[in-house]
Every structure is written in C-alpha cells, then in structure tokens.
C-alpha positions as a printed NumPy array, in Angstrom:
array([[191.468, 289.161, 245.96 ],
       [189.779, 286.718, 248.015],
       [189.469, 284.238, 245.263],
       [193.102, 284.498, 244.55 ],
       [194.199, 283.853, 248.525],
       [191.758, 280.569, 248.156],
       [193.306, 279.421, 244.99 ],
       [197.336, 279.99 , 246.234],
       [195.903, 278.037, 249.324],
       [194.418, 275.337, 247.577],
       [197.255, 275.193, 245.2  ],
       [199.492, 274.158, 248.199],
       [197.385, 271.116, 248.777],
       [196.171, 272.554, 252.471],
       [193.595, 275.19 , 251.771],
       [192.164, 276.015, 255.248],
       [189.407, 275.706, 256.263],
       [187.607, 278.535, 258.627],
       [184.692, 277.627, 260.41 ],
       [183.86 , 281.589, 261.223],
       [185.208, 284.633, 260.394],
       [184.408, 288.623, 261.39 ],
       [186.724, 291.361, 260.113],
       [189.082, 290.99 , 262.912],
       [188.795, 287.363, 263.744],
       [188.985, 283.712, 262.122],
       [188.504, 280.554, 264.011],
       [189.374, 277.395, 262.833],
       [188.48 , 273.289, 264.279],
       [191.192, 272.557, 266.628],
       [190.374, 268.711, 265.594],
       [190.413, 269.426, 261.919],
       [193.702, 271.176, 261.872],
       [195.527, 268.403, 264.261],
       [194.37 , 265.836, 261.626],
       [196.081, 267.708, 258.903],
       [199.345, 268.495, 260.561],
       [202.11 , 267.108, 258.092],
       [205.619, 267.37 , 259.412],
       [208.857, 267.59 , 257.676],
       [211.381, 266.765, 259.863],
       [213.82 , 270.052, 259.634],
       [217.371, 270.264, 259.442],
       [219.27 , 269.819, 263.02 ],
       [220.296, 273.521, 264.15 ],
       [224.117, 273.524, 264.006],
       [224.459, 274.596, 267.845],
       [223.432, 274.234, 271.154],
       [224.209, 275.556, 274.514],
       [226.994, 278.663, 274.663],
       [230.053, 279.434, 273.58 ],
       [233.32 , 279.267, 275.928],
       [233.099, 282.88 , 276.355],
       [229.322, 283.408, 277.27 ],
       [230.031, 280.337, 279.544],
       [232.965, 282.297, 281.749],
       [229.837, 284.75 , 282.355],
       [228.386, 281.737, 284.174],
       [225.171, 282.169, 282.714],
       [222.216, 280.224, 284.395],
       [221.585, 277.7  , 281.343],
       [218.773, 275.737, 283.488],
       [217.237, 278.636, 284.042],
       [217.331, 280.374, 280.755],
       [216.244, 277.088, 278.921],
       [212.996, 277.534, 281.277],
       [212.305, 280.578, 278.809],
       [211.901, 278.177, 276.136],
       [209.437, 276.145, 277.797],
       [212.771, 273.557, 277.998],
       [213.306, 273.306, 274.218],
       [216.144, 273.788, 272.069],
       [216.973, 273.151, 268.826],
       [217.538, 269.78 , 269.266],
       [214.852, 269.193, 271.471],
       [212.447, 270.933, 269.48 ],
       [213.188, 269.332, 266.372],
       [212.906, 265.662, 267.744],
       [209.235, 266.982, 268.999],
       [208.416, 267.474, 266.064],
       [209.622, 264.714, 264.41 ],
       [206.651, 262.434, 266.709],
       [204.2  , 265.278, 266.759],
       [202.012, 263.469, 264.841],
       [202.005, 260.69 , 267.385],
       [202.094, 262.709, 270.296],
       [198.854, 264.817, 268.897],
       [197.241, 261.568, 268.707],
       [198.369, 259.88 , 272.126],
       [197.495, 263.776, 274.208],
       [194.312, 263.459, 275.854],
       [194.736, 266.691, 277.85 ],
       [194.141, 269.598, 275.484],
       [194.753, 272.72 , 277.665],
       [192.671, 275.925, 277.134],
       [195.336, 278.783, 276.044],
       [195.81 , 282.205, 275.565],
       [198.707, 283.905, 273.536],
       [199.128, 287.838, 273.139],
       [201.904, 288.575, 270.211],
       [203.008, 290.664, 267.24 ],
       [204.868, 289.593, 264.156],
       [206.959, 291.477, 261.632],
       [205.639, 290.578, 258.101],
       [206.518, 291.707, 254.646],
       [203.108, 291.963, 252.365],
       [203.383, 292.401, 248.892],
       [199.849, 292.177, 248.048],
       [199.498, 288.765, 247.398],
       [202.72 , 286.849, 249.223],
       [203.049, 286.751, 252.922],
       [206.352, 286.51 , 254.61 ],
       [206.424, 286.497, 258.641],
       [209.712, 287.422, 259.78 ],
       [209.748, 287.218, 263.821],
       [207.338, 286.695, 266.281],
       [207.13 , 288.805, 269.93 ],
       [205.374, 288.526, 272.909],
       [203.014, 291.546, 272.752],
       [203.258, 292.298, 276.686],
       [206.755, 293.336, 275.427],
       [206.268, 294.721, 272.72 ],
       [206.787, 298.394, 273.221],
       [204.614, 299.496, 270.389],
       [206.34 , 303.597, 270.348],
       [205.707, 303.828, 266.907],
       [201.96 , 303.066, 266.94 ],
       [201.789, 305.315, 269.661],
       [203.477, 308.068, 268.209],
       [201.638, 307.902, 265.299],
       [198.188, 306.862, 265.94 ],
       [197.155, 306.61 , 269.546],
       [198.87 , 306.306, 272.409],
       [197.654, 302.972, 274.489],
       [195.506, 301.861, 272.319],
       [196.498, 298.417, 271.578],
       [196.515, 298.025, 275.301],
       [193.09 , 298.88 , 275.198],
       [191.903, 296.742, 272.468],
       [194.154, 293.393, 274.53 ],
       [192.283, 294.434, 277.925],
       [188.705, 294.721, 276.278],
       [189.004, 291.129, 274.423],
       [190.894, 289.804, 277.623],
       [187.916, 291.041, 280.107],
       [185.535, 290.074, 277.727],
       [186.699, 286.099, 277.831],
       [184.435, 286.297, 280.912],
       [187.472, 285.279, 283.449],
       [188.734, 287.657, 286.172],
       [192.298, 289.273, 284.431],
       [194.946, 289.696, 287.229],
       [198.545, 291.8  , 286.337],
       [201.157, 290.852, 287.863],
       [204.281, 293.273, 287.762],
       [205.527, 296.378, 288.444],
       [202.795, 299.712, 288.368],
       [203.068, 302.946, 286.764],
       [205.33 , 305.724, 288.023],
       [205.537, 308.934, 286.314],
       [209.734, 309.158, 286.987],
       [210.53 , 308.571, 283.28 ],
       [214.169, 307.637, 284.718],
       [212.74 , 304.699, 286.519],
       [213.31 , 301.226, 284.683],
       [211.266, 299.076, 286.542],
       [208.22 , 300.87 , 286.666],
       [206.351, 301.832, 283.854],
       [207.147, 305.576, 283.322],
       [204.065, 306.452, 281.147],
       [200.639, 305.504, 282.708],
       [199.018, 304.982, 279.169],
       [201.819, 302.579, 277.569],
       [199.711, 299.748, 278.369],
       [196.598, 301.852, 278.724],
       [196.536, 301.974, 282.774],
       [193.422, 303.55 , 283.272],
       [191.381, 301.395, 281.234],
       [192.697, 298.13 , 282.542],
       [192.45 , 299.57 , 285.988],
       [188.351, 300.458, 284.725],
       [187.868, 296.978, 283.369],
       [189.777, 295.007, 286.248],
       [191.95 , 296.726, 288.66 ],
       [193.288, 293.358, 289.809],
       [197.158, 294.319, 290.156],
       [199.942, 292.53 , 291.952],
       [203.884, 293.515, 291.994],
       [205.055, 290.087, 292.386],
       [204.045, 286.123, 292.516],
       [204.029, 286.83 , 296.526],
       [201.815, 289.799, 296.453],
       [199.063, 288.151, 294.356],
       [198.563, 284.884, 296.205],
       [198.445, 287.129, 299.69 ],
       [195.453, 289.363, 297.635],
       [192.122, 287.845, 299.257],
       [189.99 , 287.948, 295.902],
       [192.796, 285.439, 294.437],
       [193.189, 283.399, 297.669],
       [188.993, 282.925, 296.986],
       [189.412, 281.891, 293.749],
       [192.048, 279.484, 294.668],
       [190.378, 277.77 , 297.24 ],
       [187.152, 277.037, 294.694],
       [186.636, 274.151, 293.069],
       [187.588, 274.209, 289.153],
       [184.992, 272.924, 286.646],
       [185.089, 270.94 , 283.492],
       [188.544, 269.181, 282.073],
       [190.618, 272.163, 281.488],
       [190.168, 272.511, 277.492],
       [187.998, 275.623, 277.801],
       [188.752, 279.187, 278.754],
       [185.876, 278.889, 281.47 ],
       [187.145, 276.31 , 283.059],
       [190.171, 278.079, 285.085],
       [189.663, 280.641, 287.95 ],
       [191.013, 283.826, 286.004],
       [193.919, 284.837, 283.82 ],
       [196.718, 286.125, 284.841],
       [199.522, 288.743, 282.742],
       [202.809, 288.647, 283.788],
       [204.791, 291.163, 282.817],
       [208.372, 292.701, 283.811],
       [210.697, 294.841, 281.691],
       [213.053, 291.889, 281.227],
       [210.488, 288.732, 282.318],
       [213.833, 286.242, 281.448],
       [215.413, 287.384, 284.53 ],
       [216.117, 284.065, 286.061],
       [213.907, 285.353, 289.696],
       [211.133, 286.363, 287.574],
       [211.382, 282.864, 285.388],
       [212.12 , 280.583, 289.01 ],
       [208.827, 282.924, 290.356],
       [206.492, 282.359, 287.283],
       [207.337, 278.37 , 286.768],
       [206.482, 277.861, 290.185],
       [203.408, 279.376, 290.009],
       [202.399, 278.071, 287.382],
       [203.321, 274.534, 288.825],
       [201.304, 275.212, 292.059],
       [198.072, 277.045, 290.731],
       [197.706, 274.703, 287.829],
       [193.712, 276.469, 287.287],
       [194.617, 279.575, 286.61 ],
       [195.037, 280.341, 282.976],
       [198.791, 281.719, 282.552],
       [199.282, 283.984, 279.304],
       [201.613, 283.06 , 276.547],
       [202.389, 278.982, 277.642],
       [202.254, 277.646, 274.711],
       [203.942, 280.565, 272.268],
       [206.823, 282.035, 274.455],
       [209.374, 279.57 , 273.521],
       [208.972, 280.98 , 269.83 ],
       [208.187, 284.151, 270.53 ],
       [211.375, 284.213, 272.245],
       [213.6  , 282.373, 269.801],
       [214.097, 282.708, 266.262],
       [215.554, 279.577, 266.101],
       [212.77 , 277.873, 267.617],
       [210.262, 280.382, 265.655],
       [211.952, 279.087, 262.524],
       [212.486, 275.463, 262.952],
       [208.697, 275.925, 264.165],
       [207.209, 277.09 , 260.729],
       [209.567, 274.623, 258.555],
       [208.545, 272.025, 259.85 ],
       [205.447, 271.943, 257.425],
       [204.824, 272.527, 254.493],
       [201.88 , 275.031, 255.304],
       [203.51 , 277.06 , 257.196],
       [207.078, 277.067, 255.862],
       [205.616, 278.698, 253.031],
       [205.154, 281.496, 255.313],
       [208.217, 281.842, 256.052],
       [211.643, 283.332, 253.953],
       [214.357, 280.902, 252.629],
       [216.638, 280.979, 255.752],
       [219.459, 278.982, 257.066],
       [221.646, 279.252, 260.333],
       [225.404, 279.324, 260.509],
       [228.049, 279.143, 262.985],
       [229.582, 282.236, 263.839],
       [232.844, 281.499, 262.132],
       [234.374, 283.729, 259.467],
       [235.607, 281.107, 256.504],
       [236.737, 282.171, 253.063],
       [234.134, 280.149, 251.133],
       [231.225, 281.06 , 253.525],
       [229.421, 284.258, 251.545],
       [229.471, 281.45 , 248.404],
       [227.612, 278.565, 250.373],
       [225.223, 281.042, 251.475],
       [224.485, 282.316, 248.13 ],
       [224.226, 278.772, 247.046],
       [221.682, 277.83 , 249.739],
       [219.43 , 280.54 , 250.031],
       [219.951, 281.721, 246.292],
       [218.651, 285.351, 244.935],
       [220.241, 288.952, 244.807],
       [219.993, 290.233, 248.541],
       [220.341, 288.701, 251.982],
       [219.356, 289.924, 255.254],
       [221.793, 289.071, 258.387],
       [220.239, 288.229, 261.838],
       [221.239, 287.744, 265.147],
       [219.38 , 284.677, 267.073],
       [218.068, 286.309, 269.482],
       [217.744, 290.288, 269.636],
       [215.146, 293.176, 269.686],
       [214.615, 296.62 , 267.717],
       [216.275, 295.466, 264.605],
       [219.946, 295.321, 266.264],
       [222.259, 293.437, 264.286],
       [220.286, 292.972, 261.42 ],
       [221.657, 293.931, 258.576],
       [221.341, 293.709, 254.459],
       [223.296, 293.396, 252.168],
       [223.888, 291.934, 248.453],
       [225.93 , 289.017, 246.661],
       [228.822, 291.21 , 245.92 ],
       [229.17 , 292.516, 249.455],
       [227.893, 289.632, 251.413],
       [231.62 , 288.483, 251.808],
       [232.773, 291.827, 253.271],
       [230.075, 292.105, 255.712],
       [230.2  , 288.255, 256.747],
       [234.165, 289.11 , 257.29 ],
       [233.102, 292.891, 259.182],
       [230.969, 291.303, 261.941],
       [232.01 , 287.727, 262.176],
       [236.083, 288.507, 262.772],
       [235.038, 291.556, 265.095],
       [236.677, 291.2  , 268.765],
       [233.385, 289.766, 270.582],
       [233.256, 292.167, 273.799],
       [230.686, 291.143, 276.643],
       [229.991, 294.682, 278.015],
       [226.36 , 294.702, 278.502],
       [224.467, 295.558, 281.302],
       [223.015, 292.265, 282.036],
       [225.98 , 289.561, 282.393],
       [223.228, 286.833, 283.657],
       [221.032, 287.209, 280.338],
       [221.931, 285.09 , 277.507],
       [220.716, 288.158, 275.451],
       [222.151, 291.294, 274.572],
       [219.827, 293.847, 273.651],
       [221.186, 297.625, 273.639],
       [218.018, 299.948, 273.789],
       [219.63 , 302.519, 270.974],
       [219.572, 300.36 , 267.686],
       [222.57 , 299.449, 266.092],
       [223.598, 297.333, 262.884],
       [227.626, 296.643, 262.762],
       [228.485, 297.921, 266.716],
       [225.322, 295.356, 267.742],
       [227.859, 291.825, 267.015],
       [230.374, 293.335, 269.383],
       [227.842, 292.292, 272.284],
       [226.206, 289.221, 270.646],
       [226.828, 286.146, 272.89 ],
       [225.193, 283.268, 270.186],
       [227.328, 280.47 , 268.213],
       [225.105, 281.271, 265.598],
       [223.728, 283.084, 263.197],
       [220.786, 283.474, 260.32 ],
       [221.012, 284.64 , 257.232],
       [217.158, 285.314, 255.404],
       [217.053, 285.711, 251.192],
       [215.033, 289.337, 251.598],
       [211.229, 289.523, 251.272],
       [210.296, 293.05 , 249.79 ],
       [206.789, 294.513, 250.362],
       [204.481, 296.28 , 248.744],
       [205.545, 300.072, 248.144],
       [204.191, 302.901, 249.484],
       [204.505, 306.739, 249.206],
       [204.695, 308.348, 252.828],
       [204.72 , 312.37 , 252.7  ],
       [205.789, 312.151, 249.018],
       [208.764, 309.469, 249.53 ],
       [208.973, 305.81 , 248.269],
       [209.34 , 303.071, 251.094],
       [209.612, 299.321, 251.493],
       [207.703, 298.603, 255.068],
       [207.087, 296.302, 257.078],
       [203.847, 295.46 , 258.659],
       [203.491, 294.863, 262.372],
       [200.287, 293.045, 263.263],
       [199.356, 292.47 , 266.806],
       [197.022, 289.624, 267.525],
       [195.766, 287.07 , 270.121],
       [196.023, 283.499, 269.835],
       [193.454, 281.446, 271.877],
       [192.364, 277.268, 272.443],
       [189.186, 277.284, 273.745],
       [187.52 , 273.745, 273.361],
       [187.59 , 273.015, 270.081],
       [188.41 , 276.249, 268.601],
       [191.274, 277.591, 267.403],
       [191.062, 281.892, 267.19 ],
       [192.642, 284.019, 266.268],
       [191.966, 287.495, 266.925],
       [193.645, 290.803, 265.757],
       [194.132, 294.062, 267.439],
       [196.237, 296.485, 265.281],
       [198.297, 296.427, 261.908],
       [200.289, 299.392, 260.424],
       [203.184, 299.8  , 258.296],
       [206.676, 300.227, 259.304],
       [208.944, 302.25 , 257.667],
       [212.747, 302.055, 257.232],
       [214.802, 305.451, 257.82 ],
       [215.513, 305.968, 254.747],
       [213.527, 306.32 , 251.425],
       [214.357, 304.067, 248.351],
       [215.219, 306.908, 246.442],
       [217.669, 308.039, 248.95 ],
       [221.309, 307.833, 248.831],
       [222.094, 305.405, 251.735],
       [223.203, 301.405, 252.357],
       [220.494, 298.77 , 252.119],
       [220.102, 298.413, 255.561],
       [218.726, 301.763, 256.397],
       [216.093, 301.427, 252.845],
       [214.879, 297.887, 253.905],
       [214.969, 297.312, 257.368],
       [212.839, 299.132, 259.746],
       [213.89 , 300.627, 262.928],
       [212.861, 303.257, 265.39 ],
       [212.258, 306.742, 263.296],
       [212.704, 309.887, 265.807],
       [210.186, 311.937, 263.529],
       [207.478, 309.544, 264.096],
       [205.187, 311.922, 265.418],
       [204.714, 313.708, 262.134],
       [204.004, 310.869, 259.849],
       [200.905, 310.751, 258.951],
       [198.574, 308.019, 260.311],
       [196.413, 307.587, 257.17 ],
       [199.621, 306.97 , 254.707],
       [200.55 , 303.924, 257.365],
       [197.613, 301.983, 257.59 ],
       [196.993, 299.266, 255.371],
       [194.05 , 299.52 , 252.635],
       [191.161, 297.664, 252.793],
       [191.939, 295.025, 249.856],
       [195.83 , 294.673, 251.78 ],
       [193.968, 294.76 , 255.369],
       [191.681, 291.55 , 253.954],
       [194.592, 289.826, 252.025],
       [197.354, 289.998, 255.046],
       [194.36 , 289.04 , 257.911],
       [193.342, 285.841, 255.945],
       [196.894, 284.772, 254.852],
       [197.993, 285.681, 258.716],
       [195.356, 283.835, 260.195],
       [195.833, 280.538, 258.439],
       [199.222, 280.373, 259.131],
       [199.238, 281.1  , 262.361],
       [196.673, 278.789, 263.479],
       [198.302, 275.662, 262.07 ],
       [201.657, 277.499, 263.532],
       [199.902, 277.704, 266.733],
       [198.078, 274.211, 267.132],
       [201.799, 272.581, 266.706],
       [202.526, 275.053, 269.719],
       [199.575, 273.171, 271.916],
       [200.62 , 269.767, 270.902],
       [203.976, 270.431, 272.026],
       [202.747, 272.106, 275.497],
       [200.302, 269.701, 276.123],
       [202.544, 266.972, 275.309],
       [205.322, 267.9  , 277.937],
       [207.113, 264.922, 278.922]])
C-alpha cells in the first residue's frame, strides 16, 4: 500500500518528501515545500459581499471579514496569484499552531477532503458517543502542554445546567479535568486574562529568538466561545492579538479556511498538489435559470452531485442528488422564499442546531452556492448493514522553525442515516449527519483498519502540509 501512495505521488510530479514520520505524525522542511509551491491562478469566485436582503440585517461586514483573517474571494485569489513572490520577499516566518478536523471520503487508495473545521468547535458527539467521551480533548491538551509553553483558555467554564448556552454544560466535552490537571490556566474573557498575575509576568518578560519557533513566545493561548464570530468576541481577540504580539494565538493562520469553504476551496485549487485533493467543484450564484442543472452537469461531469451551502455546519443544506433530478432540486431550493428567521441577525451565518436538508435554504443568507461531483468511500458493514462513510480526522497543524507537522489525534468513520440497501433519497445514504442511536454502534466496526489508517494518514498529511505552508505565506505576508 505504501508503495502504491509513493507511486500516485510521484506520478503527479510532486511526490513529498517527509523528513520524519511516527504513526501519528509526519513533518516535512518548511524551506523545501515553499520552494515547490506551484500556483494556478483559480477561477475568480462569482460573488462578494451580501446580498440586498442580508444587507437590510445590517450585518457588520468589517467585522465579519476579520473572521477571514481579511480575505475574500477576491482577495484571496490575487494572494495567491504573487504567493510565489511574496514567499520569497517574507522574512518573518511566524511560529504557528492550528487545531482542526476535516471531512474526507477514503476509498482505499483516493483521498478526497471535503471541509475543513476548527477543532475547538468541533463538537465531536459522535466520537463521544461512540468511543470515549473527551478524549480528543485529551489527546489536543497532552500534545498542546507538551510543546513546552504555558496553555492559557480563554472562554466561558463548565456548568452542569445543560440549558445553559454559554457555558459548557458537560465538564468532559473538552475533557475539563485533564486540562485543568495539565494547566489550569483559565480566563472568561480577553479582560480577565491580562488582569491574571501569572500572564501579566509573562507579559512583562522579555521574548527570545525571532519568532519562527514555538519557544520563542510566552505561552499559547485557546480561545474558544460557542459562536467565536460574534463581532465582541472577534473586536476582543484581534486586539489582543495586536497588543500581545508574543503570545502564540491558536488557529492564525487556518481560520480563514476553516471558516470558509470558499476560501477552503479556492485554497486547495490553487495547486496542482493539493487540488488533487480536492472534488471537482464549482460555485454558482444563487439564481434559479432554466439551463443551470445542464451547465453544471457539463462542468463538473459524472452521475451524482452533492449541493452545498458556503458556509454552514452539521451537514445543513447539503444535499445529493443525480443528473435526472438535479434540475428539480436546483428549482426546490433556489426559487424557495429566502426567510431570515434565525436567531442570530448579526451573523452572516445561519446554522440551525437540528440538521436539515431542503428547510436549511430558507435561512441561508449567501449569493452563492457549490455544487461538488460526489466522492464515494470505501464500504463498510456496520451491525450487518452496508454504508458509504465519511471519515473525520482530527489533527494539529504546527510551524516550528523549519518544520512543518503535522500531528493527528483521532479518525473514525461517519455514517449516513440510512444504509445503501435501504429504501430512502440519496441524501440520507451518502451524506452523514448526526445519528440519535449512536450510542449503540459499535466502536470497533467505525474505526479505520490498519492498511486504511496508514493510507488516509500519509495521503492526509501531504496534502495538508503544502495546504498549510500556503496558509503561513499568506499570514506572514499580511500587507
């Protein structure tokens, strides 16, 4: 299997090259891989800003763009269009640490990442469920602690009211305890950690070396809030960041595209390495037209397609579907009375916590939307019944000098709510979503095998480090 992975590398002319490796970690020359970076500049997104209707909300554009790290389509493709240049001009190369999941279909030899997330929101109810509560938490606080770098938290505590939504209503969702055993440095806000006096101590020290390496800040600091794109959390967050420049801040570099899968796209197909990763896709405006379901077909080509939002969570919105019924879905949710009843009018994001497919667009304030050709995985049998999963793999990212790691915590399989055998739509056989009998599937019929644990890890971990050092050059070359 291994030899295989080498030879579809090397047959796309960028085999890459890992300078170490351990079961659950590769790390790769940040030098090498910046020398290698070949851009394609990407087609321009077909949008940008908000529609006349998400405008009347007055959302807080300035503030919401500060999500992205500033970028937008636009922006982001013009970056990338000089990264080259702007890799070689950066002399600053900022130490980094990223903490995410992605959504990946694995057939056994083929890798497809769908989505990335930022792990500190990534729920993770099914891995609980089914394996052990916390325990990617754990796994994130050990490796964190163990970068040798005081780890603060900043945001809101436990509280055992399960009907509170600020607070986190289960101690062990991010494994409390342990973090509280391995640090204990907590803060609810921005204010409340400068006024600690172990951070004001660590402030007022001098900082050491240039900045590339992990040791060379003060401590790291997780920032987490149920919604952390509130604009007071964002305004709160930029300014620290902006005023305590040596502390090491996670996710810099990868919120933008954790955030955005517009960004996350235009991101991978921009080269030829890592668009390879990623399914034929294409964004539309959200405009019903007669001759729409037959351009799609013609640009993304094969049997089934698989509808997205821009920017939602839990699978709401997306939806599959097949050539003969592409037209009647395109017609169902793009002609549907838009209603802006969500509970958050100053988001530009509407996420309903109960998942829904058709009901979802309704709610959806974007101009646009993406249409993926489907990727199927490998099938497995789960309590006698064929499935098509999805794997969700939670990992670190980290630039430390001149390395590029990239660490992984957890992987398991997804599954769908319904079997493939099962009399139901497409969208409920291929699409995974949040299962209320989770606790009683079994743990060892959702983890990966060995020969699919290697495969996946080593096809991941290239991609995302080339992913990720076009990330850096773009954060480090802020203009």
């Amino acid at each position: 299997m291994k030899y295989v992975l080498l030879l579809l590398l090397a047959a796309m002319g960028n085999a890459v090259r890992c300078i170490a490796e351990s079961p659950d970690e590769f790390i790769f020359s940040y030098s090498d891989l910046v020398k290698k970076i070949q851009v394609v500049v990407p087609e321009l997104p077909l949008t940008e800003g908000l529609d006349g209707a998400a405008q009347a909300l007055r959302f807080p554009i300035l503030d919401q763009r500060s999500v992205f790290n500033g970028l937008t389509g636009k922006s982001l493709t013009k970056k990338l269009s000089e990264i080259k240049e702007s890799a070689g001009r950066t002399t600053k190369r900022r130490a980094e640490i990223s903490y995410l999941f992605a959504d990946l279909k694995y057939d056994g030899e083929h890798l497809k990442i769908l989505e990335l997330g930022e792990g500190k929101n990534g729920g993770f109810r099914s891995f609980d469920a089914i394996f052990e509560e916390g325990r990617i938490w754990k796994g994130f606080w050990k490796y964190a602690t163990s970068l040798g770098l005081p780890v603060f938290y900043v945001g809101p505590g436990p509280s055992n009211n399960p009907i509170n939504k600020i607070g986190i209503s289960l101690n062990e969702k991010i494994a409390w305890p342990d973090f509280m055993k391995k640090s204990g440095l907590w803060a609810w806000s921005v204010q409340e950690l400068k006024a600690r006096p172990d951070f004001q101590a660590l402030a007022s020290l001098e900082r050491s070396g240039d900045g590339s390496g992990v040791k060379d800040y003060k401590a790291i600091v997780v920032y987490k809030y149920r919604d952390d794109r509130e604009p007071s959390h964002l305004r709160a967050l930029e300014k620290f960041k902006k005023d305590y420049p040596d502390f090491l801040v996670l996710d810099c570099a990868s919120r933008p595209f954790a955030a955005s899968k517009e960004l996350n796209d235009i991101l991978f197909r921009s080269s030829k390495e890592t668009a390879f990763f990623r399914p034929a896709c294409k964004f539309y405006p959200k405009r019903y037209e007669s001759g729409l379901a037959k351009q799609i077909i013609s640009d993304i080509g094969g049997e089934f397609f698989v509808i997205k939002p821009v920017d939602s969570g839990m699978s709401n919105g997306v939806i599959m579907t097949s050539r003969e019924h592409l037209d009647t879905d395109l017609r169902r949710i793009l002609t549907a009375r838009v209603v802006y009843n969500h509970s958050h009018p100053t988001t530009f994001n509407y996420r309903p916590t109960d998942t829904q497919s058709y009901s979802y667009w309704f709610g959806d304030t974007n101009k646009q939307f993406i249409v993926e050709a489907f990727a199927p995985s490998r099938t497995i049998t789960v309590l006698g019944k064929k499935y098509d999963p999805t794997i969700r793999a939670v990992f670190a990212l980290v630039h430390d000098k001149d390395a590029i790691k990239v660490k992984f915590f957890e992987h398991w399989w997804k599954l769908a709510p319904k079997a493939l055998d099962e009399y139901s739509i497409l969208t409920l056989k291929h699409v995974s979503q949040y299962r209320p009998d989770l606790k009683q599937l079994p743990a060892k019929e959702l983890t990966l095998s060995d020969a699919d644990e290697r495969g996946m890890r080593s096809l991941m971990a290239g991609a995302m480090a080339r992913a990720y050092v076009k990330m850096l050059v773009l954060e480090n070359d802020k203009s």
